[in-house]
N, C-alpha and C positions, 0 to 999 in steps of 0.2 A: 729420768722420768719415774715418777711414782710406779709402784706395780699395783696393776686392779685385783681383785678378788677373783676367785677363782669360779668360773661357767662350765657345769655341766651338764650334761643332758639326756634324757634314756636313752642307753644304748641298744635296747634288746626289743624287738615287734612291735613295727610300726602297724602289722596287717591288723585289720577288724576282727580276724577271727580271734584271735586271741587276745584281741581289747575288749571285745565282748565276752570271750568265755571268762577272764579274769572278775570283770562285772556278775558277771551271774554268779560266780565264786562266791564272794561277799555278799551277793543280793541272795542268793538263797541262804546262806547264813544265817543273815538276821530273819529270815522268817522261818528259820529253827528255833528261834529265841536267843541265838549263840550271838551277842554285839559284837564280839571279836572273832575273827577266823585269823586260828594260828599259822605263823611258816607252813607247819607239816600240814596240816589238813589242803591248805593252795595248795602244794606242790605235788601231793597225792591228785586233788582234782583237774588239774591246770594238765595234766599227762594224760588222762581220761579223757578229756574233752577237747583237746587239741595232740593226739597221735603223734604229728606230724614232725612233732615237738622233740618226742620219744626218737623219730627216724632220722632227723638232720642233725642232731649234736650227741655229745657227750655228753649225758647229762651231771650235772650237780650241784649243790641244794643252793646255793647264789645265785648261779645260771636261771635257776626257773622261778625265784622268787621276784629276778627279775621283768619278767613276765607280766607283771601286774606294774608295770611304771610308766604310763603310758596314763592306765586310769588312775594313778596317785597324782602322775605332772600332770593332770586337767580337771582336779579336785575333786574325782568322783568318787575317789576312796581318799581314804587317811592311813596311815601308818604308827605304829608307835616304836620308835626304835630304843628306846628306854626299856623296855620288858627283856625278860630273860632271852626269851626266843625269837622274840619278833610275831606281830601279829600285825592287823589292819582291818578298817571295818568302812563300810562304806556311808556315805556321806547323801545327805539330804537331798542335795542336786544328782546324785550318782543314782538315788534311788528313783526321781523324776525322771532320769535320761534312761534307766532300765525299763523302766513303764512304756515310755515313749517307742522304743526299740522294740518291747514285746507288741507293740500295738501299728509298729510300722509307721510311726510316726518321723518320716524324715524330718521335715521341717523342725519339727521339737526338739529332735536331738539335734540338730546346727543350730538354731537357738542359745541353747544352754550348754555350748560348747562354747561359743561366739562370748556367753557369759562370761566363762573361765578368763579366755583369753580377754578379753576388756580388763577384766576388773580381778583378778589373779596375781599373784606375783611367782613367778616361774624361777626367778634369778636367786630369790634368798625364801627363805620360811616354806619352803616347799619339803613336804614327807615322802616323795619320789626320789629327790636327792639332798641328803640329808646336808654334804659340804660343799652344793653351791651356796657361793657366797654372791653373788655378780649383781653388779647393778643396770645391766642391761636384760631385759627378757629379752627370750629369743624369738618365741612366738609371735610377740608382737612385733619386733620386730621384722619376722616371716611376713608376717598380714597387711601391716604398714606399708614395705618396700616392695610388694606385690602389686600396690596401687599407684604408689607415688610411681615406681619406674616403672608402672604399664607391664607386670610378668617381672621375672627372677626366674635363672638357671640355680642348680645347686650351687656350682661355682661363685654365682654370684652372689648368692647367700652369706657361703663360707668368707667370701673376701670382707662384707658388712659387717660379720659377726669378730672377724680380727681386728678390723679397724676402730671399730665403736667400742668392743671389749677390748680387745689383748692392749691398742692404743691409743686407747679413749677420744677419739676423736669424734667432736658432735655430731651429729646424728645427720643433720642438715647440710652441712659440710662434705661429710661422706659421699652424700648421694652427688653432692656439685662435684667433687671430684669424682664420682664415677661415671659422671656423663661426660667428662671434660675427657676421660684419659680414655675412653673405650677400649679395648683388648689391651692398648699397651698399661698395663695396670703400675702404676708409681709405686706402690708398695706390697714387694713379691712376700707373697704369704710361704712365713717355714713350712717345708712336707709336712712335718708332726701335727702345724695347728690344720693344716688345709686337711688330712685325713679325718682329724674330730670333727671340724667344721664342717665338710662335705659331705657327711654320711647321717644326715639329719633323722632320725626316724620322726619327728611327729608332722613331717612333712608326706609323709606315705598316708599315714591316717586322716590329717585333714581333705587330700583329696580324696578317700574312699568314701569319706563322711558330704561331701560334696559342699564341703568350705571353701574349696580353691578345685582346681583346675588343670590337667597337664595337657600343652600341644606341643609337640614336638621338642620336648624335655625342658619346654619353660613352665614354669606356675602364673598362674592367673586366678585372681578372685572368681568366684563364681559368681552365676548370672544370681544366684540368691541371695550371697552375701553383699552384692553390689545394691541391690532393692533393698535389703531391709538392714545396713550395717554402714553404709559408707559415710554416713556421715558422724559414725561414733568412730570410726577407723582415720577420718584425716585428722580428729582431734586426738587422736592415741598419742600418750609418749612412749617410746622404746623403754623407760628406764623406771625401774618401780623406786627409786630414787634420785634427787639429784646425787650426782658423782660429784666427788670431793675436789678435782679438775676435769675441763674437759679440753681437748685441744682442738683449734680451728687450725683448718685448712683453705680460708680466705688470705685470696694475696696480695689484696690490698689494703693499707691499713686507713684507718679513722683520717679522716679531713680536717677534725675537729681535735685539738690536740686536748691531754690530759696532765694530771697534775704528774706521771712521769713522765713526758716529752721532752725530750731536751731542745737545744737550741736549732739543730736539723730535722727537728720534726718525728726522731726516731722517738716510737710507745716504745719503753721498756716490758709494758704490761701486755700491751699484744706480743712481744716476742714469747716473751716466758710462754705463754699459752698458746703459741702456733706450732705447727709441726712441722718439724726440718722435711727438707723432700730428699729423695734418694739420689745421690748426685751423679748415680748414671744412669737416669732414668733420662727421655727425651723434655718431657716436660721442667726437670730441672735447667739445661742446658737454652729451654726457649726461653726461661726467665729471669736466668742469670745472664743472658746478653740481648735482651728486649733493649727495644728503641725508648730512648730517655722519655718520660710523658711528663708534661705539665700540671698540676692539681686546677681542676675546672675554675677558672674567672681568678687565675694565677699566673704572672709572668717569671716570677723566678722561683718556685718553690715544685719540687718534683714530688711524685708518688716514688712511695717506698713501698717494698714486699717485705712484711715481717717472719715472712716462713724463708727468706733468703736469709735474713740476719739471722733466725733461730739455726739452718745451715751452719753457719760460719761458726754459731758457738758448739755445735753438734761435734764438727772439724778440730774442732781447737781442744775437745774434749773438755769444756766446760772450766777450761785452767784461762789464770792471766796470762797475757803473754807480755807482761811486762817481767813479772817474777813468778814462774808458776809453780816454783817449789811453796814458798811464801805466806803467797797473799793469797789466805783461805779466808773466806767471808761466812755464808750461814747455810743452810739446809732451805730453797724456795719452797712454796709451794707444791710443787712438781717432783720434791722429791733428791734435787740437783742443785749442785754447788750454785749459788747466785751467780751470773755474770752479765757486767752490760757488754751492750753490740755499740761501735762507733765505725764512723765512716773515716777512715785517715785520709782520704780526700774528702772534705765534707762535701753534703751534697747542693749548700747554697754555688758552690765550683762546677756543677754540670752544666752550666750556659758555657763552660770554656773547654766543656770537654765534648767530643762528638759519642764516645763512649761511656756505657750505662755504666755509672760509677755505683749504687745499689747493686752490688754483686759481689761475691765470696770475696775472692782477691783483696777487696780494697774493705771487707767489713773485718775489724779485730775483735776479738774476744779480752775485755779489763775487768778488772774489778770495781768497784762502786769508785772507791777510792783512787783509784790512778784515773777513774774517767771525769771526776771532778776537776783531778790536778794538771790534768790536759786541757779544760776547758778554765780554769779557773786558778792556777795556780800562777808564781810568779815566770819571769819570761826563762829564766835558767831553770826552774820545773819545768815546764811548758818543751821545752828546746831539748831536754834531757828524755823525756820519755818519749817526746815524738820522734826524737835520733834513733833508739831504739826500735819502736815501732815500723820506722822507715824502713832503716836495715834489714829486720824480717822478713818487711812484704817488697821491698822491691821490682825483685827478680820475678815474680809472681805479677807485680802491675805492669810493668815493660812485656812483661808475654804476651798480656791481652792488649795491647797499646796504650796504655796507660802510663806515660813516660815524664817523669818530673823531678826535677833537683829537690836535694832537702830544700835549699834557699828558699827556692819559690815555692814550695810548698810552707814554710811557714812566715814569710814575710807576705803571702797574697791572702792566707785564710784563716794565718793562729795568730797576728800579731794584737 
């Protein structure tokens, strides 16, 4: 799998009070005439106006300049990390929202928050964090999945923000498997990312700001941003780019075959781009021994799951298993050795079998090349690699009932 870029996020006060005194920092600045307010002048002021600051940390000078990232991630300051010392000055909309604030202007200031977040990019070009690099925003993301799943825990945030970032998984996808798999979650998030992911600060801010909503430790839109926003929220994308892949988690594949379907109907191109499932997860285990189905106004042709067959190549470590020292092919898209998925009992043979033959066991991991020469080569090719192939999985298909002589496996389905 390709690796994504890298998502970060303010780590330091999510509270208003110091989103606000930060703002007033910069905002009285510029009506000293000073366009810039350097590191030292914030962190001189930022201590002044927020005590508090002074009494729960250690302070130093990273620590409190981080302080003011809260109003850089929501574009109401700027930064210039270019300068000797670092400065920052604040920005057009930051000076609209400072007005707003002085005038108790709720409404105005979730407006022009609601701004940011729409039309912002949080993931890349942001002067709060100079080395995200990430193609998913988080924010929107926050605000999106707020609505689509009717509320978000942090938990459930952190799990979106893994699966969409760390493994690119469509956004849309995400959400179908996270209704499908409820608490038993398919893919257990590392401590390390779940700690970054779950400690969100500008989730503390948007609700003080009355963008969203806590009951009983879930978020919800608010009753204002649902009135005056929700129709620029279902049309959001998570991603201030498309992503160079992205992986689905749909497990059925196309009806409709493509110019790589082979002769069983397996997409090459869906596999590449699905996501293996976790094979000790219950949801693997429902899918790898489901009851055989038929493709709708089809008598002999089965659905396949392409995130079964991506499994198999996941298993096999993305090597041939005809030669796997060998038979190196190219770099996919994705990042990973190319490899096709075949079925060594193909699947036009599941009218003869009671058992789901689309499952690990019976899918191999080849290379472009030995999957041609199995399908296409002469019958002492044909007989030579499928021998091979046999021999491997056998003991593996007899486990799960799947019990077949070479003979009749290739005088019934390869000759």
């Amino acid at each position: 799998m390709s690796m994504p870029h890298s998502l970060i996020m303010p780590k330091q006060a999510g509270q208003a009070d110091v989103f606000y005194a930060s703002l007033e920092i910069f905002y009285e600045s510029r009506l000293r005439g000073e366009e810039w307010c350097s590191n030292e002048v914030y962190k001189d002021q930022i201590i002044r106006k927020c005590p508090r600051i002074a009494r729960d940390t250690v302070l130093n000078g990273p620590y409190l300049v981080k302080q003011s990232e809260l109003v850089r991630y929501f574009g109401l300051a700027e930064y210039e990390y270019g300068h000797q010392s670092g400065r920052a000055r604040i920005t057009e909309r930051g000076v609209r929202f400072y007005d707003a604030y002085r005038n108790r202007d709720g409404n105005k200031q979730r407006a022009l928050l609601m701004e940011s977040i729409l039309h912002d990019s949080f993931g890349r070009h942001n002067t709060a964090i100079e080395s995200s690099d990430s193609d998913v925003d988080a924010p929107k993301l926050f605000i999106k999945a707020c609505n689509d799943l009717r509320g978000i825990t942090r938990k459930d945030l952190a799990y979106l923000l893994y699966v969409t970032h760390d493994k690119q998984v469509r956004y849309e996808d995400a959400l179908a498997e996270f209704r499908a798999s409820g608490e038993d979650r398919e893919i257990l998030i590392p401590q390390l990312v779940s700690n970054k992911y779950s400690d969100v600060k500008f989730t503390v801010l948007l609700r003080e700001l009355g963008i969203v909503m806590e009951i009983d430790r879930k978020y919800y839109l608010s009753q204002y941003t649902r009135n005056n926003f929700l129709a620029d929220i279902e049309r959001l994308s998570i991603y201030n780019r498309v992503p160079d892949i992205i992986y689905s988690m749909l497990t059925r594949a196309n009806e409709e075959p493509d110019e790589f379907t082979d002769e069983d109907g397996i997409s090459q191109e869906q596999i590449l781009t699905s996501f293996g499932y976790d094979i000790n997860s219950a949801r693997f285990l429902r899918e790898n021994n489901r009851i055989p189905e038929l493709l709708p106004g089809s008598t002999t042709k089965y659905r396949t799951n392409p995130r079964i067959a991506k499994t198999a190549l996941v298993i096999a470590d993305f090597k041939c298993e005809i030669n796997k020292a060998d038979h190196i092919t190219f770099l996919s898209k994705n990042g990973r050795q190319f490899m096709e998925a075949h079925h060594l009992i193909p699947m036009h043979a599941q009218k003869d079998f009671r058992i789901n033959l689309d499952r690990v066991e019976n899918i191999v991991c080849i290379c472009p090349n030995c999957h041609s020469a199995i399908h296409l080569g002469s019958e002492s090719v044909r007989l030579d690699y499928l021998r091979a192939l046999y021999e491997k999985r056998i003991e593996a298909l007899r486990a799960v009932g799947l019990d077949i002589s070479f003979g009749d496996l290739f005088s019934k389905y390869y000759r």
